[in-house]
C-alpha positions as CSV (number, residue, x, y, z in Angstrom):
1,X,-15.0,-56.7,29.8
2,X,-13.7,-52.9,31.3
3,X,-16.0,-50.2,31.2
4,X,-13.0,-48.9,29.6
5,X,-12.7,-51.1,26.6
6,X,-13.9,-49.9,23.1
7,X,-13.3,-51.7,19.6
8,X,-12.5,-47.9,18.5
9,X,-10.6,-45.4,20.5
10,X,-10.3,-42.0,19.3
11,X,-8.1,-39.4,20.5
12,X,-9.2,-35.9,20.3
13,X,-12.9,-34.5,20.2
14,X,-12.2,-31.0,17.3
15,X,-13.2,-31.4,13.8
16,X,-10.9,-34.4,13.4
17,X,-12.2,-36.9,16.1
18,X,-15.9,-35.3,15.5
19,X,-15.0,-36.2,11.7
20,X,-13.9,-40.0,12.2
21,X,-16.7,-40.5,14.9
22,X,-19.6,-39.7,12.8
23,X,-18.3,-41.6,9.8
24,X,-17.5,-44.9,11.9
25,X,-21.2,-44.7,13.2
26,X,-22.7,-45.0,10.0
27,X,-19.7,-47.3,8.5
28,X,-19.3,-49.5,11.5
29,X,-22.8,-49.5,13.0
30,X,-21.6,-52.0,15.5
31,X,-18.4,-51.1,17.1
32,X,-18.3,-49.4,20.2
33,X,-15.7,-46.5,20.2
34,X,-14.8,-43.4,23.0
35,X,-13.6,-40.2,22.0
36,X,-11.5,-39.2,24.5
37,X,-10.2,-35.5,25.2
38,X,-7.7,-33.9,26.7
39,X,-9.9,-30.5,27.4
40,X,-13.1,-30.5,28.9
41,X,-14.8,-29.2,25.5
42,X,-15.0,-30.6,21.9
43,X,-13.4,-28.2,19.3
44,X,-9.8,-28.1,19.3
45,X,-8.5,-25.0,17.7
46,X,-11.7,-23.5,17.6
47,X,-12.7,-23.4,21.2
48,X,-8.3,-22.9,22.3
49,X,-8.4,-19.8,20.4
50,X,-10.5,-16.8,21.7
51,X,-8.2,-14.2,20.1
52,X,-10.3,-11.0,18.8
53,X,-11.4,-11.8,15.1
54,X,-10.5,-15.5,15.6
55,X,-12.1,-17.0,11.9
56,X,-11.0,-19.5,9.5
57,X,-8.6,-18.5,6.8
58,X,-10.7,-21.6,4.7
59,X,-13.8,-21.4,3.5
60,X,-16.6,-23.6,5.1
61,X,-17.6,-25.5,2.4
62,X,-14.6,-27.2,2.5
63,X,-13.5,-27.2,6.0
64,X,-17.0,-28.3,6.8
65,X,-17.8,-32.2,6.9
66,X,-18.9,-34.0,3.9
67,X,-21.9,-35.2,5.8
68,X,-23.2,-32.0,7.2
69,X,-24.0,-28.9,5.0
70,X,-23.1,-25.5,6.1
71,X,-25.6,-22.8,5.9
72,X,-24.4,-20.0,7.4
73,X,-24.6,-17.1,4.4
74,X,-20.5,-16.2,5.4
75,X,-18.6,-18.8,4.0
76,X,-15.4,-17.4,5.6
77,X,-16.8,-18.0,9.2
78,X,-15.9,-16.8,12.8
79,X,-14.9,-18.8,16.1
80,X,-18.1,-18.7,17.9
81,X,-20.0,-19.9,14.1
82,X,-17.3,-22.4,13.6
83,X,-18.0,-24.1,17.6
84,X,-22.1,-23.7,16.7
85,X,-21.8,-25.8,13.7
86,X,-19.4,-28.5,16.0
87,X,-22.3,-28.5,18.8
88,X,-24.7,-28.5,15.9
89,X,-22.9,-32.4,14.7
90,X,-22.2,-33.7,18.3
91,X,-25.9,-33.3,19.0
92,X,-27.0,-34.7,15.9
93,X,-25.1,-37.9,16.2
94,X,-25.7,-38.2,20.0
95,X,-21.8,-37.9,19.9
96,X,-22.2,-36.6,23.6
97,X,-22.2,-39.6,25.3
98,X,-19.2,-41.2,23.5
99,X,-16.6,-38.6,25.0
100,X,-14.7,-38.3,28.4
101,X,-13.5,-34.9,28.7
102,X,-10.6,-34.3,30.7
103,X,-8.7,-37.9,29.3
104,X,-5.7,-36.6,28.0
105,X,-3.6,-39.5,26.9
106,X,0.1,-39.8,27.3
107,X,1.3,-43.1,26.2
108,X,-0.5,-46.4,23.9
109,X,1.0,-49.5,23.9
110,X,0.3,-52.4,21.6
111,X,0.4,-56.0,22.4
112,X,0.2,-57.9,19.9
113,X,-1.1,-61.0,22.3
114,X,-4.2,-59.4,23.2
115,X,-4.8,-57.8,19.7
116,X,-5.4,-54.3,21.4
117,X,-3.9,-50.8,22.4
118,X,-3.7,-49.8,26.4
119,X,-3.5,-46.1,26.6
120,X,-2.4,-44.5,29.7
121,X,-4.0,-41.0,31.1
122,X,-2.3,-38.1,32.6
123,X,-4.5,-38.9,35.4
124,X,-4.0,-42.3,35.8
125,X,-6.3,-43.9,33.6
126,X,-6.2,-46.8,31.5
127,X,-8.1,-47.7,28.5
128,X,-8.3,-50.5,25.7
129,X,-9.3,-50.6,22.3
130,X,-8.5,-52.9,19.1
131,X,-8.0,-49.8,16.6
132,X,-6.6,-46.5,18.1
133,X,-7.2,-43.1,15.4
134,X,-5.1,-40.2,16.8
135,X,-7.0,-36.9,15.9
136,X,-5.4,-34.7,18.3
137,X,-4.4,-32.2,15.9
138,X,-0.1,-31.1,15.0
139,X,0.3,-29.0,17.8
140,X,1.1,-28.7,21.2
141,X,-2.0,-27.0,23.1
142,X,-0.1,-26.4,26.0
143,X,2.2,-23.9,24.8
144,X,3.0,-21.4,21.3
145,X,6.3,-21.0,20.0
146,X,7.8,-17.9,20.8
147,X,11.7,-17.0,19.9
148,X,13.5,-15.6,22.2
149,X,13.6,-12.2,22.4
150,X,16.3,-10.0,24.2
151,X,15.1,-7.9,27.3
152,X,11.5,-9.3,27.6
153,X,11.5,-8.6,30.8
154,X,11.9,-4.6,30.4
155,X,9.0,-4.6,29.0
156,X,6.6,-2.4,31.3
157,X,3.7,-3.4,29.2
158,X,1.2,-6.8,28.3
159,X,3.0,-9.8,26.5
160,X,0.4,-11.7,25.2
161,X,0.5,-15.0,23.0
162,X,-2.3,-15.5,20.6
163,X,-2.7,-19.1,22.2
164,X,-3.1,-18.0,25.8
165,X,-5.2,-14.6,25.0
166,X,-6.3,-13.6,28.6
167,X,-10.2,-12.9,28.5
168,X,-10.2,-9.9,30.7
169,X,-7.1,-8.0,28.4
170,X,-8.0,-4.5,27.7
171,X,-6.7,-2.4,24.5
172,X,-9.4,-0.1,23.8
173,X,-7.1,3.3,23.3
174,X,-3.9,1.2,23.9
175,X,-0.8,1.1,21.4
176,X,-0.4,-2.3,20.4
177,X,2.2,-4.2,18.5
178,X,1.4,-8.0,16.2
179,X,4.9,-9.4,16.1
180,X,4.3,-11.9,13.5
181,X,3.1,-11.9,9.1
182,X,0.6,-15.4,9.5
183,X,-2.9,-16.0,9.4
184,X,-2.8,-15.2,12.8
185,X,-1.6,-11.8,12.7
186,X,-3.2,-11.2,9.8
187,X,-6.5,-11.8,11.6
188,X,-5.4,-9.6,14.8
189,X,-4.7,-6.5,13.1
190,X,-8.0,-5.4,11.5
191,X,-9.7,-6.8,14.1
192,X,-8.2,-5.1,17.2
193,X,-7.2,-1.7,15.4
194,X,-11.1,-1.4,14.0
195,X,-12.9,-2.5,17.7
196,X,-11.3,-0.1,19.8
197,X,-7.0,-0.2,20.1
198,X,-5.5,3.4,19.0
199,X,-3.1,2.0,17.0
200,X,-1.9,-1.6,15.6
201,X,1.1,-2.5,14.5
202,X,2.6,-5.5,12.3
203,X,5.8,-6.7,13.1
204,X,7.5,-8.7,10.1
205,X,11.1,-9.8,9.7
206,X,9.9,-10.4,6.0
207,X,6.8,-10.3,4.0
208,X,4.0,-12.8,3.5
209,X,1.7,-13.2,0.4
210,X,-1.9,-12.1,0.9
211,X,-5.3,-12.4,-0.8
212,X,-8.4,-10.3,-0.5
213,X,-11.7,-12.2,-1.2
214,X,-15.3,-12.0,0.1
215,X,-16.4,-13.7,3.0
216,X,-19.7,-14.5,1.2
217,X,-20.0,-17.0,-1.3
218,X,-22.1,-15.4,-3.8
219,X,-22.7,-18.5,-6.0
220,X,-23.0,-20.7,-2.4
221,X,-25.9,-18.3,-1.0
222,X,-27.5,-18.3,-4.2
223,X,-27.6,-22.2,-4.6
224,X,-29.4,-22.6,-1.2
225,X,-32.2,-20.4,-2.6
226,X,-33.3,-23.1,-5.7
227,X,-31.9,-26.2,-4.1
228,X,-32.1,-28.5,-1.4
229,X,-29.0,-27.5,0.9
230,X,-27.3,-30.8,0.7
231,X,-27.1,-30.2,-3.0
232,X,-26.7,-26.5,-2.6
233,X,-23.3,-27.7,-0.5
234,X,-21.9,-30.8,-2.6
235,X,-22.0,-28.5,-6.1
236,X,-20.5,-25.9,-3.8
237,X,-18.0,-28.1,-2.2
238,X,-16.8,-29.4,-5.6
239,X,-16.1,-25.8,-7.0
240,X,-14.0,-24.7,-4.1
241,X,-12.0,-27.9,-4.2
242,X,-11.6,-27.6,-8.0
243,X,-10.8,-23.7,-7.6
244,X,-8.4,-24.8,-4.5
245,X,-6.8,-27.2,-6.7
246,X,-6.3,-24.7,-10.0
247,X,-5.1,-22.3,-7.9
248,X,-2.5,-24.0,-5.8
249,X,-1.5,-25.4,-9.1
250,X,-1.0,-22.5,-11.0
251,X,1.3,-21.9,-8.0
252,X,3.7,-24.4,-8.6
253,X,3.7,-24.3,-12.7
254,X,3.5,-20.3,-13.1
255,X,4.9,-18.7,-9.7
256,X,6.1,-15.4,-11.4
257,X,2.5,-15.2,-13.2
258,X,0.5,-15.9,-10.2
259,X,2.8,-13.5,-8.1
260,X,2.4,-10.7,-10.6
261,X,-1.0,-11.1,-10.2
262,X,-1.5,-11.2,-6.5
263,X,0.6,-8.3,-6.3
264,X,-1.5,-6.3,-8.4
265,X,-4.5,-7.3,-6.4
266,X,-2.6,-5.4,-3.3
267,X,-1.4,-2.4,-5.2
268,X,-5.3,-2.2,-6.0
269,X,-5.7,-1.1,-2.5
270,X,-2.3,0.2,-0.8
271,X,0.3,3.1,-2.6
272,X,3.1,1.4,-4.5
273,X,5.8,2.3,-2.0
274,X,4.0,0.5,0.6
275,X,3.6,-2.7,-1.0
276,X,7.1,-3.0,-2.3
277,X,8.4,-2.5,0.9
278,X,5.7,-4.8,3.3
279,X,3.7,-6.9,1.1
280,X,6.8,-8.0,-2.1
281,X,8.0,-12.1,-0.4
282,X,11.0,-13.4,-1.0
283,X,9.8,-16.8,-2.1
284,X,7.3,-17.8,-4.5
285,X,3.6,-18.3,-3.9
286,X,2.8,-21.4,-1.6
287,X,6.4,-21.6,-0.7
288,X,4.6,-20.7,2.2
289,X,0.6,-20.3,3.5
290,X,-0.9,-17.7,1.3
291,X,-3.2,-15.4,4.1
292,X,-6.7,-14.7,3.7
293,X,-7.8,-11.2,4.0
294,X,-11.8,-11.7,3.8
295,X,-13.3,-8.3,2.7
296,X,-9.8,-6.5,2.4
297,X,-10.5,-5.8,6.3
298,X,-6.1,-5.2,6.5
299,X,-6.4,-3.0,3.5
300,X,-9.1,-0.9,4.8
301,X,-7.6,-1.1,9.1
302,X,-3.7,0.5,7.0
303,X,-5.9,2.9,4.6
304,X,-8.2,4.0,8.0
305,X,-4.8,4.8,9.8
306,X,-5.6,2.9,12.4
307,X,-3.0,-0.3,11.6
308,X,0.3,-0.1,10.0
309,X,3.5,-2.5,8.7
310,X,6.9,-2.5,9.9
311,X,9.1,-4.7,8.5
312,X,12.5,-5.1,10.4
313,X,14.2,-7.2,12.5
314,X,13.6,-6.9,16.7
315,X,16.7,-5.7,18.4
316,X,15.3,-6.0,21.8
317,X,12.5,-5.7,23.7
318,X,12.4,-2.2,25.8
319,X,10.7,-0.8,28.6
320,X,8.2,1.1,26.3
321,X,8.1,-1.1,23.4
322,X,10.6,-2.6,20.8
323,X,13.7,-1.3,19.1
324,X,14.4,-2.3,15.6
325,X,17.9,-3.1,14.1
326,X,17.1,-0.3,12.2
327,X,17.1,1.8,15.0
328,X,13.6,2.8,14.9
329,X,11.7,2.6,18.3
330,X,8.0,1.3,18.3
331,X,6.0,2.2,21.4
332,X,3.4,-0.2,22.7
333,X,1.5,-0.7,25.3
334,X,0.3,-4.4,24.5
335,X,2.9,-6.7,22.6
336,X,1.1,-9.6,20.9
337,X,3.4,-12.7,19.8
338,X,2.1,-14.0,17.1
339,X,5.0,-16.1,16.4
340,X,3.5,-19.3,15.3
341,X,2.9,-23.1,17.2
342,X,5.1,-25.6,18.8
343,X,4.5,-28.8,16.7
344,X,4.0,-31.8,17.9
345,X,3.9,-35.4,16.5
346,X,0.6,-37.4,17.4
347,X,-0.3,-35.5,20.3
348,X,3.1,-35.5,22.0
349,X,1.5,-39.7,22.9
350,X,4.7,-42.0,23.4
351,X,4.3,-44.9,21.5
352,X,5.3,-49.0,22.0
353,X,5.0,-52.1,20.0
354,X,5.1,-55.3,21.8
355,X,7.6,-54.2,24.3
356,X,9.7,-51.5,21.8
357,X,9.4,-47.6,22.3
358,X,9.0,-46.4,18.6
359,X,11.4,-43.5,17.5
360,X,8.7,-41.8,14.7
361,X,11.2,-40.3,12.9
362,X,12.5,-44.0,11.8
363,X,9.1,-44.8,10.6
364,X,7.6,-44.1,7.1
365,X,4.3,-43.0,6.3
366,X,1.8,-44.9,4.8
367,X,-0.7,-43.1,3.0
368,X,0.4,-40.0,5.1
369,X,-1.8,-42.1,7.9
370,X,-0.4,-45.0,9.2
371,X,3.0,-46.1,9.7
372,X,5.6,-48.7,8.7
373,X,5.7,-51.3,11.6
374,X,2.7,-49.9,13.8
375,X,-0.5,-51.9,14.0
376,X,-3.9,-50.5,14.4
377,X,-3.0,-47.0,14.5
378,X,-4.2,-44.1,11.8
379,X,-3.5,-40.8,12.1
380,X,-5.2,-37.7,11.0
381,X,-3.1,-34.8,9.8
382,X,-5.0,-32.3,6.6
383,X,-3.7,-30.4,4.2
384,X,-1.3,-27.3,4.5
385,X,-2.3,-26.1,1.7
386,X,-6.2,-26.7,1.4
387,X,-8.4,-27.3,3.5
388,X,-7.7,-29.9,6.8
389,X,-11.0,-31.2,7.0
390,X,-11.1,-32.8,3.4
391,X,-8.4,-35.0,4.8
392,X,-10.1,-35.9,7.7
393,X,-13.1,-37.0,5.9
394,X,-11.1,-39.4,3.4
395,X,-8.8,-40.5,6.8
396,X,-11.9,-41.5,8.7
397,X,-13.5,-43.4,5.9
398,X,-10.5,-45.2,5.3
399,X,-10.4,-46.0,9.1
400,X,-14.0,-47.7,8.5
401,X,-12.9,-49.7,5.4
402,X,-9.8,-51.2,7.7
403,X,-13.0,-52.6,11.0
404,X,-14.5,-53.6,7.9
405,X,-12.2,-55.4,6.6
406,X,-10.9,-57.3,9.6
407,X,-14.0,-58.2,10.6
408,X,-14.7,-59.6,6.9
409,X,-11.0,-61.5,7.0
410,X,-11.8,-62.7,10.6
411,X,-8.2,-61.0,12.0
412,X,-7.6,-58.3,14.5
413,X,-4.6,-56.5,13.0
414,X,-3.4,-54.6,10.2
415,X,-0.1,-53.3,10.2
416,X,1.6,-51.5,6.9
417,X,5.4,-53.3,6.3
418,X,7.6,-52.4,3.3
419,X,8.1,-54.9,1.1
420,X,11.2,-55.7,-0.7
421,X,11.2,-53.6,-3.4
422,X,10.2,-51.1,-1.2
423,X,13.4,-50.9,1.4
424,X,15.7,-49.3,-0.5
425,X,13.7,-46.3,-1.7
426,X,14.3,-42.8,-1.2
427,X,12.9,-41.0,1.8
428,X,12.3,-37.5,1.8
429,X,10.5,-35.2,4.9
430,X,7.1,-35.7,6.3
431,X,5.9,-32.5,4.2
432,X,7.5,-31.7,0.7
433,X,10.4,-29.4,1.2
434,X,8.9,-27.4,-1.5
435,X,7.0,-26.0,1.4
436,X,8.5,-25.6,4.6
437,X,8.0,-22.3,6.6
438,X,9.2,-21.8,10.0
439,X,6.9,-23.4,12.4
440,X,7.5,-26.6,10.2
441,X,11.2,-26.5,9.5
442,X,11.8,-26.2,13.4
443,X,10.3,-29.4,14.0
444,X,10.1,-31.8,10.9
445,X,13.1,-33.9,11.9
446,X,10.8,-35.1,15.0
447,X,8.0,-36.3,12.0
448,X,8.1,-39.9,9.9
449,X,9.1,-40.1,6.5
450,X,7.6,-40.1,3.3
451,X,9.1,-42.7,0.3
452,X,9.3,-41.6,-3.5
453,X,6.1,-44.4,-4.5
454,X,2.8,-45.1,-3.4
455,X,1.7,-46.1,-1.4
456,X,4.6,-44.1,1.2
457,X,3.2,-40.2,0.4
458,X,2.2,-38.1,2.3
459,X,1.2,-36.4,-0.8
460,X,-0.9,-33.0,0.4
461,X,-2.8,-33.7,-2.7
462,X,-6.9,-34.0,-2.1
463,X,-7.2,-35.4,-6.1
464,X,-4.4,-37.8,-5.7
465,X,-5.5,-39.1,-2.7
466,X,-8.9,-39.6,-3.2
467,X,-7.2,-42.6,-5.9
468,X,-4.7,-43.9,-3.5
469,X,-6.9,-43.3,-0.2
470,X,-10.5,-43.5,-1.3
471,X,-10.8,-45.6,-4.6
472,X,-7.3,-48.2,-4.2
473,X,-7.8,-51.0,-2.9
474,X,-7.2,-52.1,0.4
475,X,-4.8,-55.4,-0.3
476,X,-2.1,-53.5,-2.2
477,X,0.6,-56.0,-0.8
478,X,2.1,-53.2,2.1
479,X,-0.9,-53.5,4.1
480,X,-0.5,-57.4,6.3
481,X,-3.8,-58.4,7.7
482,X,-3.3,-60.7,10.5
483,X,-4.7,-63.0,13.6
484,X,-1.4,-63.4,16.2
485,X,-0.9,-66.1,18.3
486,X,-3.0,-65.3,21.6
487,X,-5.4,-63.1,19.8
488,X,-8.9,-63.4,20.0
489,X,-10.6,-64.3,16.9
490,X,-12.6,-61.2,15.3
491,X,-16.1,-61.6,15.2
492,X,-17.1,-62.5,11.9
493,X,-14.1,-64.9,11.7
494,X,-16.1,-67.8,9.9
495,X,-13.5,-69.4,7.7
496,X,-10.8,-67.1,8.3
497,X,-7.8,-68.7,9.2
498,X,-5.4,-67.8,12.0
499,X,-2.9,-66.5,10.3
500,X,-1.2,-64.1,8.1
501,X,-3.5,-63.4,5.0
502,X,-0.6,-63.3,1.9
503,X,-2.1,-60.4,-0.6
504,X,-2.9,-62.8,-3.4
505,X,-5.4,-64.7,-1.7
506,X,-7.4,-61.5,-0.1
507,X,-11.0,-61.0,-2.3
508,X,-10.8,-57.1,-3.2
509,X,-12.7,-54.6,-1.4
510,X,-15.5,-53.2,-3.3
511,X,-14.7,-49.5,-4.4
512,X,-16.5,-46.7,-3.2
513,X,-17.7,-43.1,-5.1
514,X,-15.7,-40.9,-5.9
């Protein structure tokens, strides 16, 4: 057998792969499995960011793993804490020597006569695996999106993109502008204008909702002090999820309500005229991604007079700054485009079954993880509107149910297929169009499809999937387990036949905690 050839292959080493490798060593003790990565360090986002202030806009208890408690007294955490706590799992799972760094993959092909993927590197590469779990993140980590912007090129000054933040870049005393209204910006401002810049400015063409909340986690901190930490973390886990999920709902039942209220929260802090002018959206609440500001640190960089708001649209670029359709000119010495991310669809990797390029956008998502027609292959993608890695967990232990499985049936591949009832359904975009901001709405037409019935949703729902991910059962007659001709039986084949396994005479798979 290759050196190269794993029962598991797993594509992407941030909290995603980390996620799905930890939970198919304790699930699937005996499958072998490589994480392979396209950079030469685990973390994904969190080490490809080193913007100043670079933090997450969730809090840790949920965007931490289920398995590993987080401890740190800030629950709304930095880059450098976030990467600790990543090191802190690899090492404690001897995840180190599962992953080549430097293996970025650019094409997987299934045969369906060997029973196995053959993924190709950019350096010429080649390995095999049975079950390929793509955990490479939604966006392209080669590149931001940035619009084009007339007369870039005037610009005497720094044009800096959040992804690509040059280490040795220099604002202390400089003028800089934020064009952007996201988390990202959201983060930059305080953080540059209160560490040394003279001035800071956002750049909006409209406004964004924001929320002001601590970065402690009073209730979290005080926990750890009577409790073991793993209980500490699990009764703090369930609150935020349950506080995630009341608020997010509130959202979409009483948007004017929960507007009026956020909106209050800001005239708490800023004059009146300067909220209805910069911080008043034109949508409703979730529409688009509500911003964290932890500790009111935007508040306090506007109030200081060290950061302020514009909101305009760019004319062009100049040679000292940016001039508004307005006609008000902004000086600058830096420009920071924080314009949002280039999305991708599982890693950019081109995809072929048996001989036949898949076209994604054809394909329909099953259980917002695999896809209609494609063996072997789960995907990780989170939540937009809570936090990613409670996905991931309930991804990666659904990953380990389907080894188990197969080996329990005796067949080597799994592969979702519509069933007749099923064909002519309604399909509708990979996320709800209820929300759909930019970065998403320039790209969704390259993502599958979801249908209007279970199992086809990609539902963005942690509640409802824990039923339909977590606690359904496996054989739900969309999922055909399978032994083709040429394949080698699995291991524990025993009295499995080799063949297609019809859903009524599959034993159920016993259920697991909610």
């Amino acid at each position: 057998m290759s050196s190269n050839h794993f029962d598991v292959l797993i594509v992407g080493a941030g909290i995603s792969g980390i996620a799905s490798a930890c939970h198919l060593q304790r699930q699937c003790p005996g499958k072998s499995f490589a994480l392979l990565e396209g950079r030469d360090s685990i973390g994904g986002t969190w080490d490809l960011f080193r913007y100043p202030g670079i933090r997450s806009d969730s809090d840790m208890h949920t965007l931490g793993f289920s398995f590993k408690p987080w401890n740190d007294p800030k629950s709304i955490a930095d880059g450098p804490a976030i990467m600790k706590y990543l090191h802190e799992t690899v090492a404690e799972n001897g995840l180190e020597q599962h992953i080549r760094y430097n293996t970025r993959i650019s094409s997987a092909a299934w045969s369906s006569e060997r029973a196995e993927w053959s993924v190709e590197t950019d350096g010429g590469e080649s390995y095999t695996g049975n079950m390929l779990l793509m955990c490479g993140g939604y966006y392209s980590y080669d590149e931001g999106f940035t619009p084009e912007f007339e007369g870039v090129s005037d610009f005497q000054g720094a044009v800096v993109h959040p992804q690509k933040w040059p280490e040795d870049l220099d604002y202390a005393g400089k003028r800089v502008v934020v064009i952007g209204s996201g988390a990202t910006a959201m983060t930059l401002v305080p953080a540059m204008a209160m560490s040394g810049a003279e001035r800071v400015t956002m750049v909006q063409r409209s406004p964004t909702y924001v929320i002001s909340m601590p970065d402690h986690d009073f209730i979290a901190n005080t926990l750890r002090k009577i409790l073991p930490d793993s209980w500490a973390y699990a009764i703090t886990r369930w609150k935020n999820i349950n506080l995630q999920r009341y608020a997010y709902g509130r959202t979409r039942t009483k948007p004017e309500k929960v507007k009026e209220n956020l909106l209050k929260m800001v005239r708490k802090n800023l004059p009146d005229e300067y909220v209805d002018e910069h911080f008043v959206p034109r949508y409703n609440p979730w529409d688009e991604r509500l911003c964290l500001i932890p500790n009111g640190d935007l508040y306090d960089a506007i109030n200081s007079g060290r950061a302020d708001v514009v909101t305009d649209h760019i004319e062009r670029f100049t040679e000292r700054g940016l001039k508004m359709q307005s006609g008000q000119e902004i000086e600058a010495d830096i420009i920071v485009t924080a314009t949002g991310l280039n999305l991708v669809v599982l890693s950019d990797v081109r995809l072929n079954v048996d001989g036949l390029d898949i076209d994604m956008p054809e394909t329909i998502a099953y259980k917002g993880m695999m896809f209609s027609d494609i063996p072997n292959l789960v995907q990780t993608f989170g939540y937009v509107n809570a936090s990613w890695t409670l996905r991931a967990d309930l991804t990666a232990e659904y990953s380990c149910r389907l080894v188990n499985r197969m080996d329990e049936l005796g067949m080597r591949q799994v592969t979702p297929r519509l069933s007749p009832e099923d064909v002519d359904m309604d399909v509708t975009t990979w996320i709800s169009e209820e929300f759909q901001p930019g970065y998403m709405r320039r790209k969704m037409h390259l993502f599958p499809k979801q249908g209007d019935r279970e199992p086809w949703l990609n539902t963005q729902n942690y509640h409802l999937d824990k039923q339909m991910i977590r606690n359904a059962p496996l054989e739900d007659g969309r999922l055909t387990f399978s032994n083709p001709p040429g394949a080698a039986a699995a291991p524990d084949a025993g009295a499995a036949e080799r063949a297609e396994v019809p859903p009524a005479r599959r034993e159920p798979v016993a259920e697991q905690a909610a």
